[in-house]
Structure formats: structure tokens, C-alpha cells
C-alpha positions as CSV (number, residue, x, y, z in Angstrom):
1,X,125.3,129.5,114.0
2,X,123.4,130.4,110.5
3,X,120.1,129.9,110.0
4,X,120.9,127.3,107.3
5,X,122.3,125.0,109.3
6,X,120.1,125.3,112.3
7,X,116.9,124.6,109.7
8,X,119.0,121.6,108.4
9,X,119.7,120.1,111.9
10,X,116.0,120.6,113.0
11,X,114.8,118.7,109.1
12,X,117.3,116.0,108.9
13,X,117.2,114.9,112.6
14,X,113.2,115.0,113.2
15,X,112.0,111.5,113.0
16,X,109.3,112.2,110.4
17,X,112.2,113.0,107.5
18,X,113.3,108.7,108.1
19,X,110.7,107.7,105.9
20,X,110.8,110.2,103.7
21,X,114.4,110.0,103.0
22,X,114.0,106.1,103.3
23,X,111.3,106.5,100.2
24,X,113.7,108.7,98.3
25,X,116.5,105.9,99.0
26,X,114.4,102.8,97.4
27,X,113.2,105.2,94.4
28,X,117.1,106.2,93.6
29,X,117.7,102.2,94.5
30,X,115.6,100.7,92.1
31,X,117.5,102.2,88.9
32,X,120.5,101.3,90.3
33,X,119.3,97.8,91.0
34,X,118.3,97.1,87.4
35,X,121.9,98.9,86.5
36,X,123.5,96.1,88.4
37,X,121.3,93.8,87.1
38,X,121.8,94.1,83.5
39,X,123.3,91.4,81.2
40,X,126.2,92.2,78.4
41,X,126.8,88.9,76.3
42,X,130.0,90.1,74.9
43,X,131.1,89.7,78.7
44,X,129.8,86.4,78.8
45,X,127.0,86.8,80.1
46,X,123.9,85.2,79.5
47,X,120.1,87.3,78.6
48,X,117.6,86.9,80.9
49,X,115.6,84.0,79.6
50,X,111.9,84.3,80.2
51,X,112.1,87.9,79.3
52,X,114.9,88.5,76.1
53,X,112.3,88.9,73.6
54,X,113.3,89.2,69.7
55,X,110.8,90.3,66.5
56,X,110.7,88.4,63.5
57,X,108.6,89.1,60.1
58,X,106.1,88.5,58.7
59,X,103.8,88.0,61.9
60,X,100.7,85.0,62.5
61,X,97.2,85.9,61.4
62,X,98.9,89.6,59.4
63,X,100.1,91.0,61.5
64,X,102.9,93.2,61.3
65,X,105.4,91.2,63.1
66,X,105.7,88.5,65.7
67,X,107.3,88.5,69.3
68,X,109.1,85.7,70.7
69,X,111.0,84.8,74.0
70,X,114.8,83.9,72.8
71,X,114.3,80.2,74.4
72,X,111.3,79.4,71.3
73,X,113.1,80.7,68.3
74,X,113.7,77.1,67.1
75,X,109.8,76.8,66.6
76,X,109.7,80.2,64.8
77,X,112.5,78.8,62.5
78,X,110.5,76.1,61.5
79,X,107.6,78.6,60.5
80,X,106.5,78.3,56.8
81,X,106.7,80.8,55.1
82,X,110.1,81.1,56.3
83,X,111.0,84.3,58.7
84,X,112.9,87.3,58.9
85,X,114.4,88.4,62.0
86,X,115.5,92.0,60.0
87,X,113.0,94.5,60.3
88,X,111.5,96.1,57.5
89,X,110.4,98.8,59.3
90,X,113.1,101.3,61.6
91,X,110.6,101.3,64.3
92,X,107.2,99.6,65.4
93,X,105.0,98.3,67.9
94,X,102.5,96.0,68.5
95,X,98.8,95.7,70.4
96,X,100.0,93.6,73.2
97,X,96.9,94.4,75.4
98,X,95.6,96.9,77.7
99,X,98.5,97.0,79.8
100,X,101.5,95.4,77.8
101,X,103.6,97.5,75.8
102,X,105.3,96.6,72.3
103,X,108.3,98.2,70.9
104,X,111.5,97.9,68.5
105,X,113.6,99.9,66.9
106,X,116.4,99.1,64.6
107,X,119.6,100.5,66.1
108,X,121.6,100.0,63.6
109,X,121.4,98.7,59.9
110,X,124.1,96.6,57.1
111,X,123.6,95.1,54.2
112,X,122.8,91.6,56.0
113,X,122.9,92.8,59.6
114,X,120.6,94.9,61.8
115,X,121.2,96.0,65.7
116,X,117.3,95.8,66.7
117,X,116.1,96.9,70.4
118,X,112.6,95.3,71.2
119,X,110.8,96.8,74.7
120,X,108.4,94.5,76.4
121,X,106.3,95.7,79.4
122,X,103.4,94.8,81.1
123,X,102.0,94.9,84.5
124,X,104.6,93.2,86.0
125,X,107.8,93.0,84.0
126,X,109.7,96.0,81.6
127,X,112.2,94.0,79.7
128,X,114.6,95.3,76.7
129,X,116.2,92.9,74.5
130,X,119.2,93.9,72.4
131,X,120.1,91.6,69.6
132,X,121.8,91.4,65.8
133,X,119.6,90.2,63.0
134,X,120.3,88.6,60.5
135,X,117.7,87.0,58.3
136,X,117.6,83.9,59.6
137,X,119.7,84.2,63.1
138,X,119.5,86.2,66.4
139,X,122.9,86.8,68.3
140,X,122.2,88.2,71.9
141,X,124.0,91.7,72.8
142,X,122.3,92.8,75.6
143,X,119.6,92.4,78.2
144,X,118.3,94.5,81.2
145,X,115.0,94.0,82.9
146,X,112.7,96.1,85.5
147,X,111.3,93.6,87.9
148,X,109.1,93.8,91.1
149,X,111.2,92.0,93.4
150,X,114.4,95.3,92.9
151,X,111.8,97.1,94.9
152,X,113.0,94.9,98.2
153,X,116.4,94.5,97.2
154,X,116.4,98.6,97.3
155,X,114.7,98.4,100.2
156,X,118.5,98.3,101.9
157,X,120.1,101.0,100.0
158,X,116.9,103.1,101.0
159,X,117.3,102.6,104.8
160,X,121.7,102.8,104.8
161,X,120.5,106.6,103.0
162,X,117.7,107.4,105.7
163,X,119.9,106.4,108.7
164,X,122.8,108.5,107.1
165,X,120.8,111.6,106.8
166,X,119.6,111.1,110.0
167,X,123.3,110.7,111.9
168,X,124.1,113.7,109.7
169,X,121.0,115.7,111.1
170,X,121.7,114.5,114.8
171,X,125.5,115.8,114.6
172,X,124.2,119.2,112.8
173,X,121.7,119.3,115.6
174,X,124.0,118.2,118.2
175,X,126.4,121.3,116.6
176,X,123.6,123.9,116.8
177,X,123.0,122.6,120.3
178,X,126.3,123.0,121.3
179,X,127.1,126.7,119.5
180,X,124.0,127.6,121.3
181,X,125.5,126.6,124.9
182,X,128.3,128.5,124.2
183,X,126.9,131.6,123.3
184,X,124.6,131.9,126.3
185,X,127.9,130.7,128.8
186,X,129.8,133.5,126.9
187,X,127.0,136.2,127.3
188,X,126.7,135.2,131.0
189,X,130.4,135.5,131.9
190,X,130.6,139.3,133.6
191,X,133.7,141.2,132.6
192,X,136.2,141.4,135.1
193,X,137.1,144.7,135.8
């Protein structure tokens, strides 16, 4: 049996790799999670609504540009002066605080149209809103969001990876186990002669 796969059997089948490889398991689970989790509207479905976030210019109080959750655009539209949901600017952020993070970026830009991606993140939430502007409309395209709470759903794709490791560690052990007992049988068989 080669040394490989007797170091394998011995790391994959002690108990201590479980949470290790159960760690690893919720890590890879979170991103795949959110993958799971995102919304395309041109599937029908529908942005997340507490956290689809769209720009519009010129902002409250001069700044740069405001933010707005998708669910209170109808108050921005009744803003005077009147406001732009195209960006003047390809790319930009905003002081959202010490821990909250601001960021767009026009995608792609038309005559009358723009593709914009705006990132919001703060303590709690990462959101990223995808959207086409025009100057006075917002059409959802797409809408993915980190959240706390993909940490526990993971927390099942984590331990199906640990306990798979582990049965794969047991039968490698079991293996070198085995090789081993018939190698020692084999050396204690005198030849017949």
C-alpha cells in the first residue's frame, strides 16, 4: 500500500478532520447558497425588496447622488427638482458610514438607456441591484443578496461534505487495514517444500 494513501486514510478518517472539513463545507456553501438564491426578472422573478437598491441624481443636501430601496421610488419621483435615474458618472460611491459600503457602476450605456449595478453592504446585508435607467424609470434585471441566515442553511451542505470525507477516510483506512493483514498472513505462510 503507498504511502499516499495510508497518510490519506489516517487524515480523512481521524475525528479531528470532521470539523474541519465541516468548516470548509459551510465556507464553499455559502456562495452557493446566495447562487441559488439570486433573482433574474426576465425569468419572472421578483428583486428582493428591502434590499434592490437603485441611484438617482442629483442627491439631497449636494450630494453626489441618492440611494433608494426599489419599494420608495414613487417618493423620489415626486422630488423637485425632478431626478435622473442615469448616471452621469461611469462609476461612484457614496459615504454610507463606518461600516456600509456604496457603489455603482454603469454597465452599460445608450442614448436614453443605461445598465447600472449599485452594491450595498453593511454589517449585516451585501446586496447588488441590477437595473436599466432611464431618466425617469427603473426596470429591475437582476438581484442577488449575501445574508446571515445562508450561514445555517450551509450549515447542511457542510456536514453531507464532512461525513463524506469521513466514509471516504474510513474505507481508505479500512483498505490500508486490510492490505496490511494480508501482507503479514502472506510473509507468515512457510514455503512448502
Amino acid at each position: 500500500m503507498s504511502l499516499i494513501v495510508r497518510i490519506s486514510a489516517f487524515i480523512f478518517g481521524a475525528i479531528w478532520f470532521f470539523p474541519v472539513s465541516c468548516t470548509t463545507g459551510v465556507i464553499v456553501g455559502i456562495p452557493l447558497v446566495a447562487k441559488f438564491n439570486e433573482r433574474h426578472m426576465e425569468k419572472g422573478d421578483v428583486p428582493h425588496p428591502r434590499l434592490f437598491h437603485v441611484v438617482w441624481q442629483p442627491g439631497e443636501a449636494g450630494e453626489p447622488f441618492g440611494i433608494s430601496r426599489l419599494e420608495d421610488l414613487s417618493r423620489i419621483k415626486t422630488l423637485t427638482p425632478a431626478r435622473s435615474f442615469l448616471m452621469e458618472q461611469p462609476s461612484g460611491g457614496g459615504d454610507g458610514g463606518k461600516y456600509t459600503v456604496l457603489s455603482s457602476k454603469v454597465l452599460s450605456s445608450g442614448e436614453t438607456e443605461q445598465l447600472i449595478e449599485f452594491r450595498y453592504a453593511d454589517r449585516t446585508y451585501d446586496s447588488w441591484s441590477r437595473y436599466r435607467a432611464t431618466r425617469s424609470e427603473v426596470t429591475p434585471v437582476f438581484s442577488k443578496i449575501m445574508d446571515p441566515g445562508f450561514m445555517i442553511m450551509s450549515f447542511p451542505i457542510g456536514l453531507g461534505f464532512a461525513a463524506a470525507i469521513f466514509a471516504v477516510g474510513k474505507w481508505l483506512r479500512r483498505r490500508v487495514a486490510r492490505a496490511k493483514a494480508e501482507s503479514e498472513a502472506s510473509s507468515q505462510v512457510a514455503p512448502s517444500g
